[in-house]
C-alpha positions in Angstrom: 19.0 203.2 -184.7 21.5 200.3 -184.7 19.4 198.6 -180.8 16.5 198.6 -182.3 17.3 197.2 -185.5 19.2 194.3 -183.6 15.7 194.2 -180.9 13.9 194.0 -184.5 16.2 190.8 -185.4 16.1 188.9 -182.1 12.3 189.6 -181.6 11.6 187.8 -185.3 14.2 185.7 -186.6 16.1 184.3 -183.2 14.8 181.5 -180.9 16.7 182.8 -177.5 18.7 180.5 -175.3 20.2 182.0 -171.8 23.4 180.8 -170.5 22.2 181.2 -167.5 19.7 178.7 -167.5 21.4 176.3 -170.0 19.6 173.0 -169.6 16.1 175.0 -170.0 17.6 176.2 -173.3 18.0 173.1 -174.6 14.6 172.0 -173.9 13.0 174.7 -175.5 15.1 174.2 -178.6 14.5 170.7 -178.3 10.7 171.0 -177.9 11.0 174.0 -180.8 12.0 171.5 -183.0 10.2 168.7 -181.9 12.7 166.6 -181.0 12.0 164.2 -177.7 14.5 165.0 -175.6 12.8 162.8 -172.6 14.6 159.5 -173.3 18.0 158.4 -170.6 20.3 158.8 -173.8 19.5 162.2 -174.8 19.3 163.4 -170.7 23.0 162.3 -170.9 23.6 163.9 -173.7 22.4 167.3 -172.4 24.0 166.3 -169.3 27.2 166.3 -170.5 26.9 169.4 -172.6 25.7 171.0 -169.4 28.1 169.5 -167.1 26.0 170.0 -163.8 27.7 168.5 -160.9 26.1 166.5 -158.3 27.2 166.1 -154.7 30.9 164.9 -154.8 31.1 165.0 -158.4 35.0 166.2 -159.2 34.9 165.6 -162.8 32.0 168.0 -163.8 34.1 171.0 -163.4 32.9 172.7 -166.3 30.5 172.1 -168.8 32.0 170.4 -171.7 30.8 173.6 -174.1 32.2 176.7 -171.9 35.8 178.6 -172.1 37.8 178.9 -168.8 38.1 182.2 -168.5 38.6 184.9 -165.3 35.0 186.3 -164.3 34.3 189.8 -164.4 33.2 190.3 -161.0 30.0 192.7 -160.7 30.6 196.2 -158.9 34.4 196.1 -160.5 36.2 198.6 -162.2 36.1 196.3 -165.4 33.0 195.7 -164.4 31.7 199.2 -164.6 33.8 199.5 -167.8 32.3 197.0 -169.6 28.6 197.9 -168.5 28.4 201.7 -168.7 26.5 203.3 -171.4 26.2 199.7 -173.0 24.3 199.0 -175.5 25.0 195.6 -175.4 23.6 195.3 -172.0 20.5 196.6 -173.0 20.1 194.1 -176.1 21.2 191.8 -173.4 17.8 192.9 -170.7 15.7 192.7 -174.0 16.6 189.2 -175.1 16.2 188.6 -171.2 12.4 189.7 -172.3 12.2 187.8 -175.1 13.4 184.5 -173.7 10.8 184.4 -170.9 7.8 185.9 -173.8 8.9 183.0 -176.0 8.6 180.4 -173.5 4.9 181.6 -173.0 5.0 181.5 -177.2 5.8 177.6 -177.1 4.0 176.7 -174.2 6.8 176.4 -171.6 6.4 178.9 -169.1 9.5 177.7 -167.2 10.7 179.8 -164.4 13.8 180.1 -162.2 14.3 176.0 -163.1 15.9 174.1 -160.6 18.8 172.2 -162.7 20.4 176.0 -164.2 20.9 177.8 -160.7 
């Protein structure tokens, strides 16, 4: 069936990268491809991309790569709409799976990391 033919895909030909945890992302794409991403200029550079604010920080907003667009808020009904019978929510818990068994793959075993929260 169509989900598992699109589990199929993700599991073999995707390295997975969560919104959620962004900067983490990177890294692993970075250290994937065994780029260096340790040195003040690159930091920046994924600091930018990632736009994460410090303490009185007004112009980091929003990261420089997101859309402004209204949230749907969990528990709505758009909410319930959108995740009902879904089977994009359920790709969505896989790739969740994935994510954290490729970390383990690549030899980052990063959990719940400090700078995506």
């Amino acid at each position: 069936d169509d989900l598992e033919l699109a589990k199929q895909i993700v599991k073999e030909k995707i390295l997975v990268g969560l919104e959620s945890k962004f900067v983490e992302s990177i890294h692993r794409f970075n250290v994937y491809s065994g780029i260096d991403d340790s040195s003040k200029e690159r930091q920046s550079c994924i600091a930018s991309l990632a736009r994460v604010p410090t303490k009185g920080d007004k112009q980091a907003t929003r990261a420089s790569n997101s859309d402004p667009h209204p949230k749907t808020k969990p528990g709505s009904a758009l909410w319930k709409l959108l995740t009902e019978d879904s089977l994009d929510v359920l790709l969505y818990e896989y790739i969740e799976e994935i994510y954290e068994h490729q970390g383990e793959m690549i030899g980052l075993n990063i959990k719940d990391s400090a700078d995506d929260k």
